[in-house]
C-alpha positions in Angstrom: 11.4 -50.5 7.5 14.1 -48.6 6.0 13.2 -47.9 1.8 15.8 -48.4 -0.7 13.8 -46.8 -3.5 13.6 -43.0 -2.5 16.3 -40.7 -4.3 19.6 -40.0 -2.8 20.2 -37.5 -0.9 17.2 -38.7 1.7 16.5 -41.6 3.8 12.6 -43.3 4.6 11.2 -45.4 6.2 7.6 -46.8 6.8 5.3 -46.6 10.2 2.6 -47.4 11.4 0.1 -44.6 14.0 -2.0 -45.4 16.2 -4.7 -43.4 16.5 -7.9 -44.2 18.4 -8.5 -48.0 17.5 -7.2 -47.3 13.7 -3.5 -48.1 12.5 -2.8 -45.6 9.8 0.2 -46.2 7.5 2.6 -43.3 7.5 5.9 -42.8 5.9 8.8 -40.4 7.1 11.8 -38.5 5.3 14.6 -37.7 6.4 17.3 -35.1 5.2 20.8 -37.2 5.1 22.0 -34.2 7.8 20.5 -32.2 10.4 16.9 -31.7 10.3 15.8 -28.1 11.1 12.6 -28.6 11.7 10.1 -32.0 11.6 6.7 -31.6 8.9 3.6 -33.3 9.6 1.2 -33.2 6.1 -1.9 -33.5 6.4 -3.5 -34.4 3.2 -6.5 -33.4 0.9 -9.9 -35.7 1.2 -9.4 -38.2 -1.2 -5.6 -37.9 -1.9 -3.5 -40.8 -0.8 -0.5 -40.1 0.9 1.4 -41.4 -2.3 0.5 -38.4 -3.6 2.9 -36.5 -1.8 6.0 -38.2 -1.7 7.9 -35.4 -4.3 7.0 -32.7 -2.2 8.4 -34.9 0.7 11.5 -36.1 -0.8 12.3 -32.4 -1.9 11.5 -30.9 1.1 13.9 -33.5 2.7 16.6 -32.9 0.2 16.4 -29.1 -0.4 15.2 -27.9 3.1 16.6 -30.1 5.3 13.2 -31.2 6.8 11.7 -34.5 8.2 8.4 -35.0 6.7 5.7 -37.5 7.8 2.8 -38.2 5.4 0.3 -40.5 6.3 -3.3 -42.2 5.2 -6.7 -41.4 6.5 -7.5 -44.7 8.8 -9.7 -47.1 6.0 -8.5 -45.2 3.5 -5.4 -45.3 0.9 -2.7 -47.4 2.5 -4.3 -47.4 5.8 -7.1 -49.6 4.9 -7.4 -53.1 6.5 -10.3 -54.6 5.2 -13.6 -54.0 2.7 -14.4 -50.2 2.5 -17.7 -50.8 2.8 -17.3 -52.3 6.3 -15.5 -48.7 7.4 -17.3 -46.7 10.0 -14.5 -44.2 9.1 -16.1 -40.2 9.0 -14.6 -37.1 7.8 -14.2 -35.8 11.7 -12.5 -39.0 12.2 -9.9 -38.2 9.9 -9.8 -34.5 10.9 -9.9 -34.9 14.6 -8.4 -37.9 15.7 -6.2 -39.2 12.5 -4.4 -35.9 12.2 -4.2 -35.7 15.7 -2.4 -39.2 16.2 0.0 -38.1 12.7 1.2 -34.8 14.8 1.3 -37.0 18.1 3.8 -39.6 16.9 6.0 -37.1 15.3 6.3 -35.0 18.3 7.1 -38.6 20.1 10.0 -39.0 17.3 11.5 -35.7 17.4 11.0 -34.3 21.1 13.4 -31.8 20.6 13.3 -30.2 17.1 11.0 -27.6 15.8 7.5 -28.9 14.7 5.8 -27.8 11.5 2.2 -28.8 10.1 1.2 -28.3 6.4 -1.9 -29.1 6.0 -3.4 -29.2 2.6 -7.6 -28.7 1.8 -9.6 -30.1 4.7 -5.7 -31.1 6.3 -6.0 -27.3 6.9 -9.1 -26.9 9.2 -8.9 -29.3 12.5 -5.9 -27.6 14.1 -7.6 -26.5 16.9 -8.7 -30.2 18.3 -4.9 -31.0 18.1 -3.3 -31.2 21.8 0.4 -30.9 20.0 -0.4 -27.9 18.5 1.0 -26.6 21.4 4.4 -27.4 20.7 4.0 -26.4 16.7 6.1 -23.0 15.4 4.6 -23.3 11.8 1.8 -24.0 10.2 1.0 -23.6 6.9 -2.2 -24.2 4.6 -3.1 -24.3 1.3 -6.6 -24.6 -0.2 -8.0 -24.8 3.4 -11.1 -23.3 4.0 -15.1 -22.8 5.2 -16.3 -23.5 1.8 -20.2 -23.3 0.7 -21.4 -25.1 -2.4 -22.4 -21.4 -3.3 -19.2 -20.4 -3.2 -17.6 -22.5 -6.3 -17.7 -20.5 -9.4 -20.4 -21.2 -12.1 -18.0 -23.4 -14.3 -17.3 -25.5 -11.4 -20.5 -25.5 -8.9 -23.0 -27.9 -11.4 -19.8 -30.6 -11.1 -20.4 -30.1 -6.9 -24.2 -30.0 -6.7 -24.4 -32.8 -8.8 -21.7 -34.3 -6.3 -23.8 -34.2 -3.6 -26.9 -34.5 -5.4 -29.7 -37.2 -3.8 -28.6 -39.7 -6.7 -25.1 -40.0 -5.4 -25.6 -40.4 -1.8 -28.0 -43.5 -2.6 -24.8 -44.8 -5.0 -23.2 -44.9 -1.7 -25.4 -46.3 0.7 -26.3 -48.8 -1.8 -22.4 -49.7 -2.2 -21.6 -49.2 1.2 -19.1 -46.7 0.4 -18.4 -43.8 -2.5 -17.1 -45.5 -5.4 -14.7 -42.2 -6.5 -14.3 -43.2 -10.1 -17.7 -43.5 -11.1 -17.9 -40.0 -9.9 -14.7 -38.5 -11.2 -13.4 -38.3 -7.6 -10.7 -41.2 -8.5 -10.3 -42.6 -5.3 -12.8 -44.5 -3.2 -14.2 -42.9 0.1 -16.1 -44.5 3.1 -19.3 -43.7 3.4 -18.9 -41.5 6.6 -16.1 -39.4 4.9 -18.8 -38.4 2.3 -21.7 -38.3 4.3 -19.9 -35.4 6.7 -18.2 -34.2 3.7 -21.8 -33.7 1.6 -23.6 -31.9 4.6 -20.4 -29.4 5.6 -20.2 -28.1 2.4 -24.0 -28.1 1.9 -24.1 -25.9 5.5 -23.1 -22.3 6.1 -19.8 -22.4 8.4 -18.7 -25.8 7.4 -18.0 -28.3 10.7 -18.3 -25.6 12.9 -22.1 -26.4 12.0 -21.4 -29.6 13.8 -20.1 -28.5 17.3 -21.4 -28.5 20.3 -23.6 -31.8 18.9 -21.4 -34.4 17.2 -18.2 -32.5 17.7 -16.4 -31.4 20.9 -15.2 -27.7 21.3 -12.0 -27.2 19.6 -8.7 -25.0 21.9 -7.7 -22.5 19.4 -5.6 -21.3 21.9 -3.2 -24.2 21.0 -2.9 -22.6 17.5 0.0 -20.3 18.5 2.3 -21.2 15.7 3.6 -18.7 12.8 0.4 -19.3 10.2 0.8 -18.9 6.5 -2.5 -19.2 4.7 -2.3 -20.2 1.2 -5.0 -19.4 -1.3 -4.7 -20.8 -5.2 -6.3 -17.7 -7.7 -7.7 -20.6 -9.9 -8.6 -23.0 -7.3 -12.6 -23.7 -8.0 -13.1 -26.0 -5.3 -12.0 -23.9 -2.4 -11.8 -20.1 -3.9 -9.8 -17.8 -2.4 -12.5 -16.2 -0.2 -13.4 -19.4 1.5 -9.8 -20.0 2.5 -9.9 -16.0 4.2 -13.3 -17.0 5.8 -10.9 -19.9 7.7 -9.0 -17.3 9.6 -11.6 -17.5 12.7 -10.3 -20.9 13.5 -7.1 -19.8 14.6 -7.2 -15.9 16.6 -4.4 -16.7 18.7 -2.0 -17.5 15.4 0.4 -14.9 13.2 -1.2 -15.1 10.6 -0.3 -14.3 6.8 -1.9 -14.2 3.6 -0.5 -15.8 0.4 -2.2 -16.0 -3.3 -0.4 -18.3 -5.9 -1.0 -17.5 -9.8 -0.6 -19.4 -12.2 0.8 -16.8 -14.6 3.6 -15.9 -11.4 5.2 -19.3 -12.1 4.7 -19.9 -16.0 1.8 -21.8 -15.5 -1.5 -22.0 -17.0 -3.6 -23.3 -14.0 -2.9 -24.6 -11.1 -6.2 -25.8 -9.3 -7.1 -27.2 -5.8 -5.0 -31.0 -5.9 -2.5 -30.4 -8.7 0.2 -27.8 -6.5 1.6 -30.9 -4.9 2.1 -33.2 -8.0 5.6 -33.5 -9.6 5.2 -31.2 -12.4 4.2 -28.4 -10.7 7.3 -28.3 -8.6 7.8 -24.5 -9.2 5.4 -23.9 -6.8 6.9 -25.8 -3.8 9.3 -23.0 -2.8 6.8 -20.6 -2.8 4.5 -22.7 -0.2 7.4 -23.6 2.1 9.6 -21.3 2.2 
C-alpha cells in the first residue's frame, strides 16, 4: 500500500513479514532513483518502528538507500490482539523476527547490496541470521553484552529497581509490562521482559542462554564490513559493553566508532535519542 504522506523525494509503502507463525508490520523506503544498497533496521527493545521513520526517509533521500523498518511480532504495529495473551520473548524477536525482516528484503532486492543496522539489542542476533550471508554491511549502535554492574552509578539504581522483584510481579500480575508505569513508555510482553531481566542480570548476556533455550548461533555468516558504534554518554549500554560484543562476530571487519556529544554541538546524546529527528547531526556519522 503505497503512502502518500512521506516527504518528497522518497516513495513507501507498507508490508507485512512473516516470520514463524507472527505477521510483523514493516514499512519500506525507497530513494526516487537507483538504490545502492537495501537497509534492514533492526530496532531497540521497546522502540516502535515509528520511531525511525526520519532516519529512513533521510537515508532514502540523502543516500540513495531502501530501508525496511519493522515491529517486533505482538509488539508496536505488529500486535494482533491483547498483550497480555503474547507468548512473544526477547529471543523471539532477536532470532526469528529479525531473521524474517532480513529474509524478506533479500526476497525484494535479490540483486542489490544488503545492509543491516541494527540499533541496541537489534545489534546482537546476527549470527542466527541465515541472510547474513549475503550482507556487505553491518552496522551497530548501542549494541552490546551489558551487566546491570556495568551502568554507571547515576543510572544503575533506575535498572536494578527495573528488574527489581516488585516489577516482575507488576507483570505477571498484568500479564504483560505496563512501560509507562515504569518509565519505559511503551508496553512489553511479558516474555520480552522476562529474557530481557535475566540477560542483563547474567554475566555474557544471551550467550548465558545457549546450548539450553537457544540454538548455537553461525558466526561465520557475519562476514560483512562491521562498524561498531558506541555513544560516550550512553548509560544503558556504556561504551565497554558495546567492545565486549565484538566476540559475536570473529569472522567480520570490524571498526570501532565513539560519538560525543560535544563532536556534534550537543549536550547528550544517550542510548534511544541518536535516531529521533532532532538529533539528525548525528546520522551521517552512523551511516556513512
Amino acid at each position: 500500500m503505497l503512502d502518500a504522506t512521506i516527504p518528497v523525494g522518497v516513495s513507501g509503502e507498507d508490508l507485512d513479514i512473516r516470520s514463524d507463525g507472527a505477521v510483523l508490520r514493516g514499512r519500506l523506503v525507497r530513494p526516487m532513483g537507483t538504490q545502492r544498497a537495501a537497509l534492514v533496521l533492526h530496532g531497540a527493545t521497546g522502540a516502535p518502528a515509528r520511531y525511525y521513520r526520519g532516519f529512513a526517509e533521510w537515508a532514502a533521500r540523502e543516500r540513495d538507500l531502501a530501508v525496511l523498518t519493522y515491529d517486533y511480532r505482538d509488539f508496536g504495529a505488529s500486535l494482533r490482539g491483547p498483550m497480555r495473551a503474547s507468548r512473544a520473548t526477547l529471543a523471539d524477536w532477536g532470532r526469528l523476527d529479525q531473521g524474517a525482516a532480513l529474509a524478506a528484503l533479500a526476497r525484494i532486492y535479490p540483486d542489490t547490496p544488503l545492509w543491516v543496522l541494527g540499533h541496541s539489542v537489534g545489534g546482537l542476533w546476527m549470527g542466527w541470521h541465515p541472510a547474513m550471508g549475503r550482507v556487505s554491511r553491518a552496522i551497530t549502535i548501542g549494541a552490546g553484552l551489558t551487566h546491570v554492574s556495568d551502568h554507571p552509578w547515576r543510572y544503575q539504581w533506575k535498572a536494578r529497581v527495573f528488574w527489581s522483584p516488585p516489577v516482575r510481579a507488576l507483570a505477571r500480575v498484568a500479564g504483560y509490562l505496563p512501560g509507562g508505569l515504569v518509565g519505559l513508555g511503551a508496553d512489553l510482553p511479558r516474555g520480552v521482559y522476562e529474557d530481557w531481566r535475566r540477560w542483563c542480570t547474567t554475566r555474557g548476556w544471551h550467550l548465558s542462554d545457549v546450548g539450553r533455550t537457544l540454538p548455537l548461533p553461525d558466526p561465520a555468516r557475519v562476514t560483512a564490513r562491521l562498524r561498531m558504534i558506541a555513544v560516550a554518554d550512553d548509560d544503558l549500554v556504556p561504551p565497554d559493553a558495546v567492545w565486549r560484543a565484538r566476540a559475536l562476530y570473529p569472522e567480520a571487519m570490524k571498526e570501532q566508532k565513539v560519538l560525543r556529544p560535544g563532536d556534534f554541538g550537543l549536550e547528550r546524546i544517550g542510548h534511544i535519542p541518536p535516531f529521533t529527528r532532532r538529533n539528525a547531526v548525528l546520522w551521517p556519522a552512523i551511516l556513512d
